[in-house]
C-alpha positions as CSV (number, residue, x, y, z in Angstrom):
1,X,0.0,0.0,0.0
2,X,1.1,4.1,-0.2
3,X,0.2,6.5,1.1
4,X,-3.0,8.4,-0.3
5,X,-3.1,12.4,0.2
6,X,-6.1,11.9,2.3
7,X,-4.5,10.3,4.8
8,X,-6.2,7.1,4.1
9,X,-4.1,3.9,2.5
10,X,-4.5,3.4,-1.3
11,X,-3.3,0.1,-2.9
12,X,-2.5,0.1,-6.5
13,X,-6.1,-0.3,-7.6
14,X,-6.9,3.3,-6.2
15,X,-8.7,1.7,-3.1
16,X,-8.9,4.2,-0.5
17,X,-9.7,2.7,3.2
18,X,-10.8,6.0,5.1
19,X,-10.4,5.6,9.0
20,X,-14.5,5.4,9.8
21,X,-14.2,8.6,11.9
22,X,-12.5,10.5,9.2
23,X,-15.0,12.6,7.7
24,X,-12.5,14.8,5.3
25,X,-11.3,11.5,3.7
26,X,-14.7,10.5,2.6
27,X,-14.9,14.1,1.8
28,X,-12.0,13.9,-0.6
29,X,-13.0,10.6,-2.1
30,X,-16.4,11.5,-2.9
31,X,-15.4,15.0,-4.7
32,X,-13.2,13.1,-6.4
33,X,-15.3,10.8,-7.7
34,X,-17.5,14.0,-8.5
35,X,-14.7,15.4,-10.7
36,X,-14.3,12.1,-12.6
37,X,-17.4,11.9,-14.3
38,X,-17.6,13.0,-17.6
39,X,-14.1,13.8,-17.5
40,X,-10.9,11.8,-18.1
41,X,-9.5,10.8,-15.0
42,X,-5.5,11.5,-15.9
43,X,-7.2,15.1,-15.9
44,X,-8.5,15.1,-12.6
45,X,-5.5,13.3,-10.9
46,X,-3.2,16.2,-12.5
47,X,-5.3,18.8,-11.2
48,X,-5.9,17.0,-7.7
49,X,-2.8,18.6,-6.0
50,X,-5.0,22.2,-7.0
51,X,-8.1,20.8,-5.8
52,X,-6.5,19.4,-2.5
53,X,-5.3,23.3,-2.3
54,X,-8.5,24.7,-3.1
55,X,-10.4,22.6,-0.8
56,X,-8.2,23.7,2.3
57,X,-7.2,19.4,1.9
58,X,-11.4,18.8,2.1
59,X,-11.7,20.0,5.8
60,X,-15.7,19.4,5.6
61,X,-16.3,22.5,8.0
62,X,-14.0,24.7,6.0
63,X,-15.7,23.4,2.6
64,X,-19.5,23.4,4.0
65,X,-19.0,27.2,5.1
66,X,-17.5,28.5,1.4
67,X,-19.2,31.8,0.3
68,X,-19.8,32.7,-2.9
69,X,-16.5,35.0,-3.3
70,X,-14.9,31.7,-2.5
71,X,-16.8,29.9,-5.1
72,X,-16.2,32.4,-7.8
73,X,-12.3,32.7,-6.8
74,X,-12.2,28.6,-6.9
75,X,-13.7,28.6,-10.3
76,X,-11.2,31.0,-11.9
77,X,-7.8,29.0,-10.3
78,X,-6.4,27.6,-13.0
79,X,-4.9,25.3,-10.7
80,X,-8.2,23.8,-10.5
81,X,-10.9,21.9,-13.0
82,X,-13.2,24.6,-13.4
83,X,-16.3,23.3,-13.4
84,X,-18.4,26.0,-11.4
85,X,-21.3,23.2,-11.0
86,X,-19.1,20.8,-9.2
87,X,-17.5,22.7,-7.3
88,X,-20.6,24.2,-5.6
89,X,-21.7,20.7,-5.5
90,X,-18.5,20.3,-3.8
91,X,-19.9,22.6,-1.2
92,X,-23.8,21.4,-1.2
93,X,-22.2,17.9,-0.8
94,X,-19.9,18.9,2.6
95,X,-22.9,20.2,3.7
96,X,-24.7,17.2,3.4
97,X,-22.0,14.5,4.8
98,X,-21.6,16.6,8.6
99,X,-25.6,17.0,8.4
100,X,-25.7,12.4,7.7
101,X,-22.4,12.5,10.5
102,X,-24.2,14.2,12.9
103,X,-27.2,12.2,12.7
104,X,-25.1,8.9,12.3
105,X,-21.4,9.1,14.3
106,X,-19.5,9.0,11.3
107,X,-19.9,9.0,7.9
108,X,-19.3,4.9,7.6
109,X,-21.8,4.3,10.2
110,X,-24.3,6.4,7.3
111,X,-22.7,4.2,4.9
112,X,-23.4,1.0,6.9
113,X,-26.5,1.5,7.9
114,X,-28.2,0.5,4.6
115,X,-29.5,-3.0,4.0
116,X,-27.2,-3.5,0.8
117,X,-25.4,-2.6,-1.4
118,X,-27.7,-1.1,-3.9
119,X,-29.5,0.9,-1.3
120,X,-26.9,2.6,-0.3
121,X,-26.0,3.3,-4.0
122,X,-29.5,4.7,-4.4
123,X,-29.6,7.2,-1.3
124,X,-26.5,8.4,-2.0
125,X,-27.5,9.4,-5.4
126,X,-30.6,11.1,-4.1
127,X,-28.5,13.1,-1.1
128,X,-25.6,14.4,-3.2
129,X,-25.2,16.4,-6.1
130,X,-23.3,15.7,-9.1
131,X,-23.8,12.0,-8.1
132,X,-24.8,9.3,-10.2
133,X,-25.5,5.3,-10.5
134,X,-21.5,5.0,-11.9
135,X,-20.2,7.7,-9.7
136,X,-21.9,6.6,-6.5
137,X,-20.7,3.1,-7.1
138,X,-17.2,4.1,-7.9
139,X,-16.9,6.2,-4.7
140,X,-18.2,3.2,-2.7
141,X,-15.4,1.0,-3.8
142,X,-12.6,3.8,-3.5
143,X,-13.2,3.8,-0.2
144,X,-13.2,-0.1,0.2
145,X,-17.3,-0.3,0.9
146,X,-19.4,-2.9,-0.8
147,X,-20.6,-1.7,-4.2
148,X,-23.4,-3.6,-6.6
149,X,-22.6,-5.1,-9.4
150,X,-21.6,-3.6,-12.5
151,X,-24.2,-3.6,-14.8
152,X,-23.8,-3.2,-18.6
């Protein structure tokens, strides 16, 4: 395994094992998988260092309270992808994760508290934004969680 920039352990398959109580890792890994849609993911690991940057290193409290200045100043870092929708959805989405750990402990006692796999899969897409079926599955299995099936 090496070390991931989250803090978490990532073995060569990109599999990310957040501690549970580490909110900022699942944080990271969920933005991340965010970012990745529609895009090319060499893209999005160049940029990451920017994004980590950006992002004060996904510190939920610090991303959940960005203002609109911050937005707009995010948006034009060329450091950073500059998608303006994912980024606020970046913010939306902290928001959401220390609203589902307050409620829950941590953010892995949210994800466990589903019956399966696919449920899980289906309230994440419904919580956060810029989520979808692949995206929701990919950031489950990033962060070493059981995922459905692929389907095709």
């Amino acid at each position: 395994m090496t070390p991931d920039t989250s803090g978490s352990q990532t073995d060569h398959h990109g599999v990310a094992r957040p501690n549970p109580s580490d909110t900022r890792a699942y944080l990271e890994q969920l933005t991340k998988a965010v970012f990745i849609a529609g895009l090319n993911w060499k893209v999005v690991e160049n940029k990451w260092p920017g994004i980590l940057e950006a992002f004060h290193r996904f510190d939920p409290e610090y991303v959940a309270n960005l203002r609109p200045k911050q937005v707009e100043a995010i948006a034009k870092n060329p450091a950073v992808i500059r998608n303006h929708s994912k980024i606020e959805a970046t913010v939306e989405n902290a928001n959401v994760m220390l609203e589902l750990v307050e409620q829950n402990g941590t953010f892995h006692d949210f994800l466990a508290s589903h019956p399966n796999p696919e449920a899980t899969v289906q309230d994440l897409k419904e919580r956060f934004h810029h989520l979808g079926d692949s995206s929701a599955r990919a950031f489950l299995w990033r962060v070493g969680e059981p995922a459905p099936e692929w389907r095709h």
